[in-house]
C-alpha positions in Angstrom: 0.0 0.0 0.0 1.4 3.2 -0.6 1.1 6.6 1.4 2.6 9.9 1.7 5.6 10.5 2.8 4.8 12.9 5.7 2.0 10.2 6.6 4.6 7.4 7.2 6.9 9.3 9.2 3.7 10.4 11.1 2.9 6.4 11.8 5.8 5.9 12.6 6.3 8.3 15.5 8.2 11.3 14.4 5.8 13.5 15.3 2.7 15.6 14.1 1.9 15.9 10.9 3.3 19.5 11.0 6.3 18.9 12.6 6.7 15.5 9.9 6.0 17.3 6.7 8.7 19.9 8.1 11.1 17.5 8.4 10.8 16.9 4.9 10.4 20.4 3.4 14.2 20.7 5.5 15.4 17.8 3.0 16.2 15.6 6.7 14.7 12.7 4.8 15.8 10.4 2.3 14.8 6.9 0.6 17.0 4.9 -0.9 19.7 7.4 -0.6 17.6 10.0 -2.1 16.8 12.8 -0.6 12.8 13.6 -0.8 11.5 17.2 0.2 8.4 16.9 -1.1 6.0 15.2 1.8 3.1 14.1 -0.4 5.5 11.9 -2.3 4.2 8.4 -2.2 6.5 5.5 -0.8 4.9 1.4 -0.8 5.0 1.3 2.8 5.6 -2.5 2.9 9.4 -3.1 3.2 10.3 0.5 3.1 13.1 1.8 5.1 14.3 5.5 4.7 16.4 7.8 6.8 15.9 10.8 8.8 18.3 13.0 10.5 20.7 10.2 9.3 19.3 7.7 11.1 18.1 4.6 9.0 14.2 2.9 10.2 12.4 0.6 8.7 8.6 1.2 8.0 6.6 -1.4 10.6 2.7 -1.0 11.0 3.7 -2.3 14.6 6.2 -2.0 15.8 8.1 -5.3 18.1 11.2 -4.2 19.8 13.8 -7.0 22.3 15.4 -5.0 24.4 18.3 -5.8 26.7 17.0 -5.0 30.3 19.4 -3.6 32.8 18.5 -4.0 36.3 17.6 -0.3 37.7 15.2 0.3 35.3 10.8 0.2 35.9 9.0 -1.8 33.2 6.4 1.1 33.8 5.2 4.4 31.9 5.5 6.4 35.3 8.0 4.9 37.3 8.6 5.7 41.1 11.8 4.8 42.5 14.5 4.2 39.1 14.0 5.7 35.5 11.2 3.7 33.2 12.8 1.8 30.6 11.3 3.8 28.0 14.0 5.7 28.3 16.4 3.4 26.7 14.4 3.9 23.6 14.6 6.7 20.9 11.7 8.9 20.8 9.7 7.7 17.6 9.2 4.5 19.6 8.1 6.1 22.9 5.6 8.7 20.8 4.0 6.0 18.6 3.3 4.3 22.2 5.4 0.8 22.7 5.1 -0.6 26.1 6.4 -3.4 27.5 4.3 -7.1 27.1 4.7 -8.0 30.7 7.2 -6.8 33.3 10.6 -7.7 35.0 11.2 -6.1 38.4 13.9 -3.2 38.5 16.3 -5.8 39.6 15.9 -8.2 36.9 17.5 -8.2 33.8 17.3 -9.8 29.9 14.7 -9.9 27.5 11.8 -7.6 27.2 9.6 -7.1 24.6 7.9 -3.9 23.8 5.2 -3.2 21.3 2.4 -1.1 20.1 0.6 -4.2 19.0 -2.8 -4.8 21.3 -3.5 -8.0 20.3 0.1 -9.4 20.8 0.4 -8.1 24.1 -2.9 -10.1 24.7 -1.8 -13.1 23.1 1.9 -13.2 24.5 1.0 -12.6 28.0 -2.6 -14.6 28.6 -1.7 -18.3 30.0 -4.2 -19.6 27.7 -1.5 -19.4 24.4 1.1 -20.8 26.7 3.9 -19.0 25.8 7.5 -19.9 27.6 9.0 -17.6 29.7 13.0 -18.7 30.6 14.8 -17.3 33.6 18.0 -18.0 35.3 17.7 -17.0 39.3 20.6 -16.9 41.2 19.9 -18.3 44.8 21.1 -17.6 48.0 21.1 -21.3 49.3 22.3 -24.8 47.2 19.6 -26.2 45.2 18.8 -29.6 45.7 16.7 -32.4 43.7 13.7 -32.2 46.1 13.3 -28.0 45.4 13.5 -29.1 41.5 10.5 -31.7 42.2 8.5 -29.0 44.8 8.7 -26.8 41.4 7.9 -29.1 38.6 4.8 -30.6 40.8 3.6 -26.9 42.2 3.9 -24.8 45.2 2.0 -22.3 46.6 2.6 -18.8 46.9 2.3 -16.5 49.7 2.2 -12.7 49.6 5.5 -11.1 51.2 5.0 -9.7 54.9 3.3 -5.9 54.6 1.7 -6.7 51.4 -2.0 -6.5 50.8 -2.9 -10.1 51.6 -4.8 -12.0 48.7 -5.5 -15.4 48.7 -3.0 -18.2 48.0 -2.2 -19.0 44.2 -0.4 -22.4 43.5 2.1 -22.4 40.6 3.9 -25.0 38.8 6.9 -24.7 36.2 6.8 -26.0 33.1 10.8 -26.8 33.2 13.3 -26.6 36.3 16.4 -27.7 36.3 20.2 -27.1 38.5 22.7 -25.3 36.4 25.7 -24.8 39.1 25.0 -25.3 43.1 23.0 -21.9 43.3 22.1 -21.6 39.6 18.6 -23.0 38.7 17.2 -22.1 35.0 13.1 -21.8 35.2 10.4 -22.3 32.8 7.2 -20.5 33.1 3.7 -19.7 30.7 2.4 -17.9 33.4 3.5 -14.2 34.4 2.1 -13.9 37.7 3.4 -10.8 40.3 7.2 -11.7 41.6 6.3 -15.2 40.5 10.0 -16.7 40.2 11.1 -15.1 43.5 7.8 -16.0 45.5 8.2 -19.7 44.3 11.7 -20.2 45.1 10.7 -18.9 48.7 8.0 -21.0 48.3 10.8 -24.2 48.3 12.9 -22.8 51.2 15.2 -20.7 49.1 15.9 -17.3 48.2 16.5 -15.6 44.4 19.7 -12.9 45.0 19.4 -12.4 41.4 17.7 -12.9 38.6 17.6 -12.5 34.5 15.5 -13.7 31.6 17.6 -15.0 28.3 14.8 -16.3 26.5 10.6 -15.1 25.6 8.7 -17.9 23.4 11.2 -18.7 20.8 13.3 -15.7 20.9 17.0 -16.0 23.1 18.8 -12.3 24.1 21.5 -11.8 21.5 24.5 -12.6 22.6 26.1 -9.5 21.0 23.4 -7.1 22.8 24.7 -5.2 25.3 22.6 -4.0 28.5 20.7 -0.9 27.6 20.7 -1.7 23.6 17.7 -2.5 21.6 16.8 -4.1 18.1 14.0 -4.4 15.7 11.8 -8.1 15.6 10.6 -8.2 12.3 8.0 -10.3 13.0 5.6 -11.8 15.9 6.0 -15.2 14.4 9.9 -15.1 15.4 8.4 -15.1 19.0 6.0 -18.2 18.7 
């Protein structure tokens, strides 16, 4: 489908139609190393990358984003105690409206997806579509067999002390398993509150740190560094 020029760089995020068709008429935009000024020029948006300021993007009707989580960052829009993580990402992304599909706590690191996609966020976060979660918790104690089997079978988990009490949830993981004496890799479809920390209390243990290499089918780049962020071209690379 083809649209205007202005009008792409408008879905894309870069701002109000004004501000978009400016950057146009200022000759900051180019496609395939051609510089277009004139913002009603028509582009086939599928496939269609172009550069502004410089910068390359590629044209996305939704946009999917793996980001590289540091710890000391909120998995919020209005974070209270540490900076949001939308901050790690460049402004077309936070204005067109990404958001994180699910949360890590400040303290946990790895993969986190962001998108502007509704019905992904539905269907990568509800345990009906059953969608792996992998995480690597550090513990404070040695793991033993009988934790790994207290896991795999279910456990029930309790709200910490000086939280508002809710009834009992019981949780079971779909994968467990004992990397290194305090190591133990974790495989989830749900994504309930603190849910790898509350179940490894839940066994007598304790997590003193925790990350997340893996989401579905997609593993953290090896070559992306904490803070750093890349394109996913498509939701079916995730399941």
């Amino acid at each position: 489908m083809k649209q205007r020029l202005s009008q792409i760089l408008f879905s894309q995020g870069f701002g109000t139609r004004r501000l978009c068709a400016g950057l146009v008429w200022n000759g900051e935009v180019s496609v395939a190393g051609t510089v277009v000024d004139d913002p009603d020029a028509e582009f086939e948006t599928q496939g269609l990358r172009f550069t502004v300021g410089g910068q390359e993007w590629p044209c996305f009707e939704k946009a999917l984003i793996l980001l590289n989580k540091p710890a000391g960052y909120e998995c919020s829009q209005k974070p209270k105690h540490h900076p949001s993580v939308m901050s790690l990402l460049p402004a077309p992304l936070r204005e067109r409206g990404v958001q994180p599909i699910g949360r890590l706590d400040e303290d946990t690191t790895g993969l986190l997806l962001l998108t502007d996609d509704g019905t992904l966020i539905h269907k990568l976060t509800s345990p009906k579509h059953h969608v792996p979660k992998v995480y690597e918790a550090r513990c404070k104690h040695p793991l033993t067999s009988a934790m790994v089997d207290q896991l795999l079978a279910g456990v029930e988990l309790r709200e910490p002390e000086g939280k508002f009490q809710r009834p009992p949830e019981t949780s079971k993981a779909d994968a467990a398993e004992i990397v290194d004496e305090t190591l133990l890799r974790l495989t989830l479809l749900e994504g309930k509150y603190h849910q790898v920390k509350r179940m490894v209390a839940a066994v007598g243990n304790r997590v003193e740190a925790l990350h997340r290499p893996q989401f579905g089918l997609l593993k953290l780049p090896a070559d992306l560094e904490p803070g750093a962020w890349r394109w996913i071209d498509s939701p079916a690379e995730v399941s």
